[in-house]
MISEKOL-111497 format. One record per residue: chain; x, y, z of N, C-alpha, C in turn. Coordinates in Angstrom, 3 decimals. Each point is the difference from the previous one (the first is absolute). Example, Ala and Ser with C-alpha at 12.3 -4.5 7.8 and 13.67 -1.06 7.14 Angstrom:
residues 2
{lomar A; {13.190; -5.690; 7.800}; {-0.890; 1.190; 0.000}; {0.900; 1.200; 0.000}};
{lomar A; {-0.350; 1.050; -0.720}; {0.820; 1.190; 0.060}; {-0.770; 1.090; 0.730}};
This chain:
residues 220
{lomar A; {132.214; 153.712; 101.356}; {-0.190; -1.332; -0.606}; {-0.444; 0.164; -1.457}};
{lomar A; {0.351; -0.957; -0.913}; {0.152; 0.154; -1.814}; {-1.403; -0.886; 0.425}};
{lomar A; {-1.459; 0.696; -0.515}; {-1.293; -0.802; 0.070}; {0.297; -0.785; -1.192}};
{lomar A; {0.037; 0.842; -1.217}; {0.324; -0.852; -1.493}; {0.610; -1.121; 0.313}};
{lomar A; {0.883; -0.565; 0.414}; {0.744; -1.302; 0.393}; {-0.851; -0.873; 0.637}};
{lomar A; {-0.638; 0.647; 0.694}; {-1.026; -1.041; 0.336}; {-1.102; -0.661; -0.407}};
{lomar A; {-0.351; 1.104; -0.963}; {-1.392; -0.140; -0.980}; {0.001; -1.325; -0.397}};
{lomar A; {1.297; -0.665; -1.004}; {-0.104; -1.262; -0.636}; {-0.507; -0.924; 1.263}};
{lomar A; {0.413; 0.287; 1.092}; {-0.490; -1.252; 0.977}; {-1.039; -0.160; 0.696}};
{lomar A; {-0.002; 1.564; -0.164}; {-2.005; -0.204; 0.328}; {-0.726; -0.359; -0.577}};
{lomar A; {0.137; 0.163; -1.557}; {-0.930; -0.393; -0.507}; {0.563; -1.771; -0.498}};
{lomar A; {1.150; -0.695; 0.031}; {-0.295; -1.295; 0.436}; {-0.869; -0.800; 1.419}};
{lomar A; {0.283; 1.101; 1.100}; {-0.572; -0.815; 1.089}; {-1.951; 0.560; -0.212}};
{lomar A; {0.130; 1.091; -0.885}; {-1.562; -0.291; -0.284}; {-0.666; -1.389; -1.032}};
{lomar A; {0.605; -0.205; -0.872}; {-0.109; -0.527; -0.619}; {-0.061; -1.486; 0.175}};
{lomar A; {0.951; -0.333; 0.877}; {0.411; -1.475; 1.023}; {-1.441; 0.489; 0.627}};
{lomar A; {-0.673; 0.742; 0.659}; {-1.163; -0.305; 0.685}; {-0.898; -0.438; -0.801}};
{lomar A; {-0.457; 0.778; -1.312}; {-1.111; -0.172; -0.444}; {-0.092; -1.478; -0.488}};
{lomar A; {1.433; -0.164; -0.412}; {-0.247; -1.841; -0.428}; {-0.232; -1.045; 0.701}};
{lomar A; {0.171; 0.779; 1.350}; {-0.050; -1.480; 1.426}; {-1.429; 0.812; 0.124}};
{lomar A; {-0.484; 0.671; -0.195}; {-1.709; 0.340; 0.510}; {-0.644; -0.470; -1.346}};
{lomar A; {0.624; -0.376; -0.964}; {-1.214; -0.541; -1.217}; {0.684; -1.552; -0.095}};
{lomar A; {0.886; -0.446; 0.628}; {-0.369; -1.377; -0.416}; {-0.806; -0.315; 1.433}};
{lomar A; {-0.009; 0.529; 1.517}; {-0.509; -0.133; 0.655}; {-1.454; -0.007; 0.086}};
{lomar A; {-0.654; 0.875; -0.469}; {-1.013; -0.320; -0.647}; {-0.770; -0.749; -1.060}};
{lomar A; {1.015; -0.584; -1.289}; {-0.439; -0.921; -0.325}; {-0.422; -1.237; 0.187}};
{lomar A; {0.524; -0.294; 1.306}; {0.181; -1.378; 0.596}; {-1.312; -0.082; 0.871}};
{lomar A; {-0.713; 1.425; 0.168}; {-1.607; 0.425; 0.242}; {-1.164; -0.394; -0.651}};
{lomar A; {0.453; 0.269; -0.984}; {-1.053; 0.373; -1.462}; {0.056; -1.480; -0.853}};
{lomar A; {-1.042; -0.156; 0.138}; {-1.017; -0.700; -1.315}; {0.804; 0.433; -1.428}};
{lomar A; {0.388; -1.121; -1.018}; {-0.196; 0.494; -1.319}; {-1.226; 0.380; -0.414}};
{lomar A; {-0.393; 1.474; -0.546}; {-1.247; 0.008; -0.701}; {-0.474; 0.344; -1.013}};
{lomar A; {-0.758; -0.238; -0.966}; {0.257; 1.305; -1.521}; {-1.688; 0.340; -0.334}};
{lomar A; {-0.156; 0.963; -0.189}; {-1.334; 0.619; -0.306}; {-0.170; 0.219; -0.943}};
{lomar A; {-0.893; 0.542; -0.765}; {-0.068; 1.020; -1.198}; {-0.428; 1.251; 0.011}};
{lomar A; {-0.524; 0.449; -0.995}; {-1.427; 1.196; 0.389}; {-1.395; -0.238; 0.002}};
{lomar A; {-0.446; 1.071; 0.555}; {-1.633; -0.754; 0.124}; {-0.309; 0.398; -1.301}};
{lomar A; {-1.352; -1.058; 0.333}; {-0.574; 0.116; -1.743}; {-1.199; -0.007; 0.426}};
{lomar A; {-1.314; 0.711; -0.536}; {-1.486; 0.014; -0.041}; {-0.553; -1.435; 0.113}};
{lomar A; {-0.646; -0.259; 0.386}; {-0.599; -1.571; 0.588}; {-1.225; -0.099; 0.661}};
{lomar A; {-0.297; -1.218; 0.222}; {-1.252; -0.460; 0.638}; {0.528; -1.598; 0.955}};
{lomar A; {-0.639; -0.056; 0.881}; {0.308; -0.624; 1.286}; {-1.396; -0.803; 0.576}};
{lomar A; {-0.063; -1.514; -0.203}; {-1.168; -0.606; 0.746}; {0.488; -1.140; 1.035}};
{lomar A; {-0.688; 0.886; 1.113}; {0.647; -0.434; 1.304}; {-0.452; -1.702; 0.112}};
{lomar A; {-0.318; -0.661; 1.010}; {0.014; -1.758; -0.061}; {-1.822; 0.378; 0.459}};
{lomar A; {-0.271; 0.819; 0.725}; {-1.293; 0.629; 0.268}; {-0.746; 0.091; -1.179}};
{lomar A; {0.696; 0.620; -1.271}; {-0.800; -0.215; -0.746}; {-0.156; 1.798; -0.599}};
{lomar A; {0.341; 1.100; 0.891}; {-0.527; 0.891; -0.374}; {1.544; 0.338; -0.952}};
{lomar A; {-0.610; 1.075; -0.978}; {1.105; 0.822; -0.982}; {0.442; 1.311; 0.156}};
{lomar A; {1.473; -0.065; 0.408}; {0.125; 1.501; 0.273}; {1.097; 0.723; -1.414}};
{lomar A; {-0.087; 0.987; -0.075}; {0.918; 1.000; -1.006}; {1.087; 0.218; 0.778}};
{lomar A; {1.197; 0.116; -0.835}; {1.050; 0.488; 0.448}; {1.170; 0.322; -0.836}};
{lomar A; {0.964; 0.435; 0.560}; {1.675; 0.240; -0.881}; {0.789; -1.542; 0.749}};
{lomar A; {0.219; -0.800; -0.834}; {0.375; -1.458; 0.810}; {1.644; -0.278; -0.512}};
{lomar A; {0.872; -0.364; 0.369}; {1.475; -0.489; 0.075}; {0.082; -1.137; 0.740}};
{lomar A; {0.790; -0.679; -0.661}; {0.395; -1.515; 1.141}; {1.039; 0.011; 0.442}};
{lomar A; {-0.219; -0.453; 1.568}; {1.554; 0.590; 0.418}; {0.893; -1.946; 0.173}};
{lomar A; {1.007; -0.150; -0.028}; {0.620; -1.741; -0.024}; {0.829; 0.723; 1.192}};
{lomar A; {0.159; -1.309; 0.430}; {1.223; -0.190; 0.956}; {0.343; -1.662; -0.092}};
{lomar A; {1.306; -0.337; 0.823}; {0.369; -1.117; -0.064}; {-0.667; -0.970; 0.273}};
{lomar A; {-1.482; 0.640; 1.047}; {-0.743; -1.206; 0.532}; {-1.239; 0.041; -0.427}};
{lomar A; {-0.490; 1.185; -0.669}; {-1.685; 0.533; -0.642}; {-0.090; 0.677; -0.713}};
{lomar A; {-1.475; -0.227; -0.656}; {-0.174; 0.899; -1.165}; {-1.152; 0.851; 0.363}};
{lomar A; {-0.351; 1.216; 0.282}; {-1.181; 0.636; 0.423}; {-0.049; 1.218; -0.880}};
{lomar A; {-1.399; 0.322; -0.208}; {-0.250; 1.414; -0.484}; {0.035; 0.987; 0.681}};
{lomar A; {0.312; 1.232; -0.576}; {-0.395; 1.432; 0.922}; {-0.902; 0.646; -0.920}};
{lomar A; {-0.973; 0.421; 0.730}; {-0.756; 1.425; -0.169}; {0.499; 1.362; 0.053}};
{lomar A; {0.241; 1.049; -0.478}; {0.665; 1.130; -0.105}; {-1.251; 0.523; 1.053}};
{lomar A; {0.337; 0.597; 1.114}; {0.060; 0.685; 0.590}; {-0.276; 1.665; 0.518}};
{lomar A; {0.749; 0.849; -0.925}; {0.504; 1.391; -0.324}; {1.176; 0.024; 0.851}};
{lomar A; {0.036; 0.619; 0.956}; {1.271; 0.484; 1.050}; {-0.110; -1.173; 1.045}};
{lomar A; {-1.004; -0.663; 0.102}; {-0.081; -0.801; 1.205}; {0.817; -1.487; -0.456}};
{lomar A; {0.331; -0.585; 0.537}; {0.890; -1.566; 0.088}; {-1.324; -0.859; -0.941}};
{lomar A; {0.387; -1.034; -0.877}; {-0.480; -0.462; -1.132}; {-1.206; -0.881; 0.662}};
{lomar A; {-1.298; -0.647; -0.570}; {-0.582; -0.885; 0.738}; {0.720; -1.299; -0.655}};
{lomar A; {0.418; -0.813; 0.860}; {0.607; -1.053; -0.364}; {-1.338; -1.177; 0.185}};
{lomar A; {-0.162; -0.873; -1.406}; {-0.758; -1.411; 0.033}; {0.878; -1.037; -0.431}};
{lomar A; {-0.364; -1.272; 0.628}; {0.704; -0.999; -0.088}; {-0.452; -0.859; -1.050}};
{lomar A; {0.043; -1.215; -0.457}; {-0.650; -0.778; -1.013}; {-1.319; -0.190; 0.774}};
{lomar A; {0.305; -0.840; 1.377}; {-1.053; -0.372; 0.512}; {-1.100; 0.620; 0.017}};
{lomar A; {-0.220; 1.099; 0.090}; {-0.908; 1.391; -0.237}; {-0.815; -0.077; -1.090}};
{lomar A; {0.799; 0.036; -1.072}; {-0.512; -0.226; -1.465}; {-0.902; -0.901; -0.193}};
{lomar A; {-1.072; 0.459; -0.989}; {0.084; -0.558; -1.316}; {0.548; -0.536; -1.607}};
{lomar A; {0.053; 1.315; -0.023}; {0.409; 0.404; -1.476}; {0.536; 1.086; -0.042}};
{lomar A; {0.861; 0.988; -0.739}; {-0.109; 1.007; -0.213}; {0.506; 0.741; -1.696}};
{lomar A; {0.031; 0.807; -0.607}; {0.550; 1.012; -0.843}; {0.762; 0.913; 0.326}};
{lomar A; {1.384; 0.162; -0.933}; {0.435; 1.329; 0.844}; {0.655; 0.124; -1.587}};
{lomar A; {-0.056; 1.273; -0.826}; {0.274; 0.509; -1.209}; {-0.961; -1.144; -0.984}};
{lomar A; {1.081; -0.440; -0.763}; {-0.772; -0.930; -1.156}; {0.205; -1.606; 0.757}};
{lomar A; {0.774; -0.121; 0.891}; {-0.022; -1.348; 0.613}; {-1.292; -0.929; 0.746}};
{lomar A; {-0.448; -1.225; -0.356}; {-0.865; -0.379; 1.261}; {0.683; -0.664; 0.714}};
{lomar A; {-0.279; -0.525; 1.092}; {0.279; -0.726; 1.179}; {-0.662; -0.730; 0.882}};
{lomar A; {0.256; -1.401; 0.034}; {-1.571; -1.057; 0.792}; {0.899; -0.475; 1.109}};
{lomar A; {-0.365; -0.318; 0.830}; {0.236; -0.608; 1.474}; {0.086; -1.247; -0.093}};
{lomar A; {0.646; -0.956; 0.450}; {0.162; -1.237; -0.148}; {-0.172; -0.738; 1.807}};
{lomar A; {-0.624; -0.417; -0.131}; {0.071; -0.961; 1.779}; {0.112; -0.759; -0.060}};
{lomar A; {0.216; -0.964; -1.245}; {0.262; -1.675; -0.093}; {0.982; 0.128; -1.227}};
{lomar A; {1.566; -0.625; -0.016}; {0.422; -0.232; -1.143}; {1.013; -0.838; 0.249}};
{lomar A; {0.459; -0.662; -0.697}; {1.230; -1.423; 0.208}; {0.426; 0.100; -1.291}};
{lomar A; {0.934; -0.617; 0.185}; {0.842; -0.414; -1.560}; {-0.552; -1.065; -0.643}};
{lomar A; {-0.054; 0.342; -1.675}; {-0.639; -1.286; 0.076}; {1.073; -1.521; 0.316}};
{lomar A; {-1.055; -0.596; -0.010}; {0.580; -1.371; 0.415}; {0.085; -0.479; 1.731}};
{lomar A; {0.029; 1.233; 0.616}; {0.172; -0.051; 1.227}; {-1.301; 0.203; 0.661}};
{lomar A; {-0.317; -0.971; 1.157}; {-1.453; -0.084; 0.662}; {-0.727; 1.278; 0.484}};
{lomar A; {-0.480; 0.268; 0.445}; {-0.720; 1.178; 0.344}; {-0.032; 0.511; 1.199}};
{lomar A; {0.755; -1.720; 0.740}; {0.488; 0.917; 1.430}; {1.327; 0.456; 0.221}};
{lomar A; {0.742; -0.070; -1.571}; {1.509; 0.665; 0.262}; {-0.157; 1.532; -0.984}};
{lomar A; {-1.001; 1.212; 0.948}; {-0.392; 1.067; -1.216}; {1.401; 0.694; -0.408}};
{lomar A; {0.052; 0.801; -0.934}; {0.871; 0.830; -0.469}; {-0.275; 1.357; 0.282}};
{lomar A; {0.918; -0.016; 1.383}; {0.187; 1.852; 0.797}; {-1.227; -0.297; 0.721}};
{lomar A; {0.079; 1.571; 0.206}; {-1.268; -0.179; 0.633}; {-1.251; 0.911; -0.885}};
{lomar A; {-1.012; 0.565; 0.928}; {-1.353; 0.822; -0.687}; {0.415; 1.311; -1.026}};
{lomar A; {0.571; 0.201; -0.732}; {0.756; 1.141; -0.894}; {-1.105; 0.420; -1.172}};
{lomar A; {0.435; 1.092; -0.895}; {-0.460; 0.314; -1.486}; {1.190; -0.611; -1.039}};
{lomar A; {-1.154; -0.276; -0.970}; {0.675; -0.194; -1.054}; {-0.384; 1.165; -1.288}};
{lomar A; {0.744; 0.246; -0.752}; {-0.408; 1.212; -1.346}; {-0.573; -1.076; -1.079}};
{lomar A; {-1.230; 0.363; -0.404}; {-0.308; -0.473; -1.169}; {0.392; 0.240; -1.386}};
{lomar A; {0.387; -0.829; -0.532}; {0.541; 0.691; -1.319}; {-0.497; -0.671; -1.117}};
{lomar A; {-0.941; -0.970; 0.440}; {-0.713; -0.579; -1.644}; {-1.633; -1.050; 0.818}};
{lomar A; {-1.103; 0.455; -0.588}; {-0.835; -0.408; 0.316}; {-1.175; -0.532; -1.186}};
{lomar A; {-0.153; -1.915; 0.641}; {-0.585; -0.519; -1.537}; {-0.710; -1.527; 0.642}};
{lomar A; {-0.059; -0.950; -0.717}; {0.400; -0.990; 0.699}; {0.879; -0.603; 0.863}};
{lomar A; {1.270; 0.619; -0.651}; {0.740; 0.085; 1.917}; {0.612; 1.900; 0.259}};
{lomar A; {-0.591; -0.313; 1.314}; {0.891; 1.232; 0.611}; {1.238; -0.023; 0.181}};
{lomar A; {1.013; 0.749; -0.555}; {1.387; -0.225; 0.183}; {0.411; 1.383; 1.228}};
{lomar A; {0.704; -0.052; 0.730}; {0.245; 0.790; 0.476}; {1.353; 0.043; 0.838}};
{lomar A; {0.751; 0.794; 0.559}; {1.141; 0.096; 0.474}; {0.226; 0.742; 1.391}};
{lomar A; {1.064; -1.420; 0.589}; {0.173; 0.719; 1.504}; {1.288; 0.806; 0.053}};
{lomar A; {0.328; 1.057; 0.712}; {1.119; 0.841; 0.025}; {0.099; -0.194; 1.623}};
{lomar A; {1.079; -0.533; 0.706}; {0.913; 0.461; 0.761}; {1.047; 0.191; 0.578}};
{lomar A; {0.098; 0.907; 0.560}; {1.713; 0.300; 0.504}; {0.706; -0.945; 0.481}};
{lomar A; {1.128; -0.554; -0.743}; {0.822; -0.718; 0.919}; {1.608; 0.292; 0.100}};
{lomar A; {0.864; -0.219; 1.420}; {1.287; 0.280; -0.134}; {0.543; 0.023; -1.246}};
{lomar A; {0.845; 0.814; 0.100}; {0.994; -0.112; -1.406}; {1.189; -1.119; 0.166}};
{lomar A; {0.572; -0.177; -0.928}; {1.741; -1.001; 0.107}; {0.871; 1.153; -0.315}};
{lomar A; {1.364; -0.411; 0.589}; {1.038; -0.010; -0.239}; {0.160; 1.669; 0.772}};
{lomar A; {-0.757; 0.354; 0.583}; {0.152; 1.161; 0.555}; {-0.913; 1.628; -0.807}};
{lomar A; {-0.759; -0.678; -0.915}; {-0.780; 1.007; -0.361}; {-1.302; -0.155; 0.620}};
{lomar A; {-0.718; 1.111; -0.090}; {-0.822; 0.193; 0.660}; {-1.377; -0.708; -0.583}};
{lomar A; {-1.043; -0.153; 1.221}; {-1.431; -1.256; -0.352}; {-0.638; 0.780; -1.564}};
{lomar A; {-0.094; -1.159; -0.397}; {-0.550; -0.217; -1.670}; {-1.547; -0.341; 0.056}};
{lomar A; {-0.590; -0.127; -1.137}; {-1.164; -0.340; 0.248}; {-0.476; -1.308; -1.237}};
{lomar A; {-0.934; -1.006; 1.182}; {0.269; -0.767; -0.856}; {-1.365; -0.361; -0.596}};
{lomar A; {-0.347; -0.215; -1.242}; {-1.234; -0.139; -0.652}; {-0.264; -1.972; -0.805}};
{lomar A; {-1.173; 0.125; 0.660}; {-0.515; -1.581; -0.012}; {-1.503; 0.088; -0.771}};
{lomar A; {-0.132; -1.132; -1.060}; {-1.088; 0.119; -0.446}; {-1.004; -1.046; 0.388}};
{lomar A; {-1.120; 0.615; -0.236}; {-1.362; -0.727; 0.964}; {-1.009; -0.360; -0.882}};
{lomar A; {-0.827; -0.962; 0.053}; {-1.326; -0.465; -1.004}; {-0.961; -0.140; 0.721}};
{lomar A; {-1.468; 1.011; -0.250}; {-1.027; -0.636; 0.699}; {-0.842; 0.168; -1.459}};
{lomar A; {-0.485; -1.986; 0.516}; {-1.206; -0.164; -1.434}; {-1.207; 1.231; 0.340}};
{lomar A; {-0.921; 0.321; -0.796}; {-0.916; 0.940; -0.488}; {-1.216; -1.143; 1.634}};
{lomar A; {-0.467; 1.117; 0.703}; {-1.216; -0.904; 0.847}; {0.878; -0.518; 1.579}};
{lomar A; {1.244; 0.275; -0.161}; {0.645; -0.832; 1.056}; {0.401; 1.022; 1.404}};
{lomar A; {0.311; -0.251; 0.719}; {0.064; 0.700; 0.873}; {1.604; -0.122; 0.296}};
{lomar A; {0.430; -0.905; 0.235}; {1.783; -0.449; 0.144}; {0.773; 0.168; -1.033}};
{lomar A; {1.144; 1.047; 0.734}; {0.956; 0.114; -1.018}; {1.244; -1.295; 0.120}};
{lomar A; {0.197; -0.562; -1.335}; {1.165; -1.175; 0.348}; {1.485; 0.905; -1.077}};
{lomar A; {0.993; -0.156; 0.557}; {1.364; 0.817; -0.430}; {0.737; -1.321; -0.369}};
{lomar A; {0.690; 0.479; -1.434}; {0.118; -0.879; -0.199}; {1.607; -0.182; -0.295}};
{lomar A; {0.288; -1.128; 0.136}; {1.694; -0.426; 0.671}; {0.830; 0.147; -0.884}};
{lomar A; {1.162; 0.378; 0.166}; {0.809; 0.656; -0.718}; {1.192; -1.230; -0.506}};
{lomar A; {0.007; -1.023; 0.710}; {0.662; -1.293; 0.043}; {-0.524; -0.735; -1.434}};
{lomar A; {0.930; -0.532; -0.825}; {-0.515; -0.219; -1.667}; {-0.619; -1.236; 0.022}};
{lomar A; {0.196; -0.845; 0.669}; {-1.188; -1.598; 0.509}; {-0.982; 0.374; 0.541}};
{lomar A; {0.114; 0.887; 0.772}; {-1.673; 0.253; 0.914}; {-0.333; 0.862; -0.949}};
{lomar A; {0.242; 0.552; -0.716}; {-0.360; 1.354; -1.221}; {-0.791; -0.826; -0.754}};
{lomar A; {0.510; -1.062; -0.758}; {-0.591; -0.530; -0.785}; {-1.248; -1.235; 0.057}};
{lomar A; {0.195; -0.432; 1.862}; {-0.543; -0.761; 0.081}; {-1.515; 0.432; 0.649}};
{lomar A; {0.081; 0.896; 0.717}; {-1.177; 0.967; 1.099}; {-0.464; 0.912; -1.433}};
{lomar A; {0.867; 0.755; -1.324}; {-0.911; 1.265; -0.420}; {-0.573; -0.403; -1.066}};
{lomar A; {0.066; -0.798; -0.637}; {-0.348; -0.840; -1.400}; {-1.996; -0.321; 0.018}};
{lomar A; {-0.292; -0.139; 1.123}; {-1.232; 0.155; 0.002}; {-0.840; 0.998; 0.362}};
{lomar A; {0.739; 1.112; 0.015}; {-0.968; 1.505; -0.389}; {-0.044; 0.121; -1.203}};
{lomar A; {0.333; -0.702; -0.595}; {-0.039; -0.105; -1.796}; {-0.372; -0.655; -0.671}};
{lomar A; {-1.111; -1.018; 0.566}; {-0.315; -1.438; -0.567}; {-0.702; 0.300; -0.761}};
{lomar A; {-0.977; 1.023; -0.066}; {-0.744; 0.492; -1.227}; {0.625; 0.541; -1.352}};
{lomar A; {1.325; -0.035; -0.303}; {0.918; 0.346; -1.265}; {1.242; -1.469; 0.304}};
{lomar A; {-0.875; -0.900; -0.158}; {1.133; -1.423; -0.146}; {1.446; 0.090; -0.472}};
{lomar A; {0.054; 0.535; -1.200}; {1.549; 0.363; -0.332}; {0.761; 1.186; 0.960}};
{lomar A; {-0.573; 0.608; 0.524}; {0.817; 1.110; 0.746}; {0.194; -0.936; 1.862}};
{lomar A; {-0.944; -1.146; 0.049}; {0.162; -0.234; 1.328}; {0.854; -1.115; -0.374}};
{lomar A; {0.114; -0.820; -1.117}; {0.844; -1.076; -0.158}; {1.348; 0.367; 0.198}};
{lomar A; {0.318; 1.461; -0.868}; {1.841; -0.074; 0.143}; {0.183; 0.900; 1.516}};
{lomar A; {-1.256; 0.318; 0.928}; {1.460; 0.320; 1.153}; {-0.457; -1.060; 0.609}};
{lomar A; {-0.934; -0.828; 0.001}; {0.120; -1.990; 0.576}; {1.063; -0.514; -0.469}};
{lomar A; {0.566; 0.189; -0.798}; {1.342; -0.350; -0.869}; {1.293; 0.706; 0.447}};
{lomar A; {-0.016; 1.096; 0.762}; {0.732; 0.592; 0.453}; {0.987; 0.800; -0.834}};
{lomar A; {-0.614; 0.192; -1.647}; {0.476; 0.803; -1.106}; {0.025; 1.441; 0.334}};
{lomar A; {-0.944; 0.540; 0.939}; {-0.162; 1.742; 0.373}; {-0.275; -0.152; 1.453}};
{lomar A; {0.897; 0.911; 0.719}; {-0.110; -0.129; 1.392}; {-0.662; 1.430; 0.752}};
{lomar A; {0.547; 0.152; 0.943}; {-0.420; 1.146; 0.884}; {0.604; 1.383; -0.496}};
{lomar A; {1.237; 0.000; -0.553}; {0.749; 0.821; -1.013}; {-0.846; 0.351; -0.976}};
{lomar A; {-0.905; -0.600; -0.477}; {-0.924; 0.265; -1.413}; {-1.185; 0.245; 0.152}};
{lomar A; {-0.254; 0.270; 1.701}; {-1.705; 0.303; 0.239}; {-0.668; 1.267; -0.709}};
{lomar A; {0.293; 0.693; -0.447}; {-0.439; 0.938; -1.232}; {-0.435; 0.064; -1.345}};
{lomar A; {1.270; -0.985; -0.423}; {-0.369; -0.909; -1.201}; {-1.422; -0.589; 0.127}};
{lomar A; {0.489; -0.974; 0.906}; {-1.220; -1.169; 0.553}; {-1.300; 1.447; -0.177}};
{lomar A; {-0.118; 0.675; 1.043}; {-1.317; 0.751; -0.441}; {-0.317; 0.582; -0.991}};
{lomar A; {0.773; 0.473; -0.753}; {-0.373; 0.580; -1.275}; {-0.518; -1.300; -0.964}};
{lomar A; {0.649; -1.305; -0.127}; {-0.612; -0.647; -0.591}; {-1.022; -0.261; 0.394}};
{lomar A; {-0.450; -0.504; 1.275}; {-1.313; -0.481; 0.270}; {-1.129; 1.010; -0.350}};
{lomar A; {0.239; 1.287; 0.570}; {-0.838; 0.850; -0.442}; {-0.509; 0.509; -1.772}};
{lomar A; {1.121; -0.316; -0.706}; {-0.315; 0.599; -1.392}; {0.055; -1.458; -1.117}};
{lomar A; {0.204; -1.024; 1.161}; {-0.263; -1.283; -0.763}; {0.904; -0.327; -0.963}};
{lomar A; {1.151; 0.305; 0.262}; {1.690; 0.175; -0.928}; {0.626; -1.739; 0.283}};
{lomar A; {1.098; -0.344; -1.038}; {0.632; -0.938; 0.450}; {1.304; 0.637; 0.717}};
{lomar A; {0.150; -0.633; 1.447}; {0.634; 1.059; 0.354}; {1.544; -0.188; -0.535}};
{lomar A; {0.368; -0.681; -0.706}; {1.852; 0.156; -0.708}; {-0.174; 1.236; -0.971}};
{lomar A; {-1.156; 0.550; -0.547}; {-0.337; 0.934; -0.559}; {0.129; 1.408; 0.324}};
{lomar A; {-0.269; 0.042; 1.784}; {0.075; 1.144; 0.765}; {1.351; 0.411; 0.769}};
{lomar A; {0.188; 1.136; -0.960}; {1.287; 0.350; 0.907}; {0.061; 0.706; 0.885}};
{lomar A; {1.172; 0.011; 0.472}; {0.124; 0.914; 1.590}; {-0.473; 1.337; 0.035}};
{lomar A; {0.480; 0.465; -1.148}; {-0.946; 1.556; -0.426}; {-0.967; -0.051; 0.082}};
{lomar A; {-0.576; -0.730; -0.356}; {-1.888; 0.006; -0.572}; {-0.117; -0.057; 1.929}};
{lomar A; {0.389; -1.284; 0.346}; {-0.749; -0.506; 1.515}; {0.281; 1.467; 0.685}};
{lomar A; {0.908; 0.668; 0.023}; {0.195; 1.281; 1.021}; {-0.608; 1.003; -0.418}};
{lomar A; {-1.403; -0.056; -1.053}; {-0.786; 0.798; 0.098}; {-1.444; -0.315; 0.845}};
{lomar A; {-0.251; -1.287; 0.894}; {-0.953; -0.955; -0.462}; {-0.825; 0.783; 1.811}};
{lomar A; {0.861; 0.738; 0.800}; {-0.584; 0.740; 1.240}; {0.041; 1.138; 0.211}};
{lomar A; {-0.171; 0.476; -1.323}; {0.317; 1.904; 0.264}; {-1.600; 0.210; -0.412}};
């Protein structure tokens, strides 16, 4: 028997396997995406503070931290767990109450999660990240929503991405800079321009003044 002649077909009917054993398994598996760990600190809902190497792991339905481990399987914490935490130069606060604004307080937004802080003043601005399906056949994306908690407050309210409820619910986190809360009451700068919007409020700018450059320095 000529083996060579056969070779090409073995290695199609290997090949036909491995693709029916990996889409078979996908149809298993969670989308998930990790990073690397990074040096951190961790305060449990108890209250106590632990050290660690921390990564957040997403999936389609949660957002939880891991603890590095060494060789052993990661310690996995949930939001609920949390407090707060650090992991590299990032912080991170726990949220248990948050709605959109405009929307009552018994319709919350998600459920108990972290949010990353990225600007802290009179208002806390901060941002939610999570995984959601992808379209058109690419794979889950991630989707990022921005959040306001006044300075003293405990509730985070997220705020709506819709250009009437934008202008009508966010205009009064700004009542203290009248001209910057008048034009998105006016519906002149929307949810598209929330960067702008902070850079002016914060450096006290008119914001037709502030450009998109300037605002995309305004959370690093």
């Amino acid at each position: 028997m000529n083996y060579l002649r056969l070779l090409p077909l073995l290695l199609l009917f290997l090949l036909s396997q491995t693709g029916y054993g990996q889409g078979r398994r996908r149809n298993f598996l969670e989308a998930a995406t990790h990073g690397k760990y990074k040096p951190g600190w961790y305060t449990l809902r108890d209250g106590t503070r632990h050290a660690g190497r921390l990564r957040i792991w997403q999936t389609l339905t949660r957002n939880l931290v891991q603890v590095e481990k060494g060789k052993a399987d990661p310690l996995n914490i949930s939001p609920e767990e949390l407090r707060h935490f650090t992991m590299g130069a990032d912080s991170f606060v726990v949220a248990r109450q948050g709605a959109v604004a405009g929307m009552p307080s018994t319709n919350p937004f998600g459920d108990v999660d972290f949010y990353r802080v990225v600007l802290t003043g009179k208002l806390q601005v901060l941002e939610h990240d999570q995984l959601v399906p992808g379209q058109g056949g690419y794979g889950p994306a991630h989707s990022l929503t921005w959040a306001l908690r006044p300075a003293g407050e405990t509730d985070v309210v997220v705020l709506p991405t819709e250009e009437t409820a934008f202008a009508q619910f966010t205009a009064g986190f700004f009542s203290d800079y009248p001209p910057l809360a008048q034009r998105i009451r006016a519906g002149l700068v929307g949810y598209a321009d929330f960067k702008r919007i902070m850079y002016a409020y914060v450096f006290r700018r008119e914001i037709e003044q502030v450009t998109y450059e300037q605002a995309a320095t305004i959370f690093r």
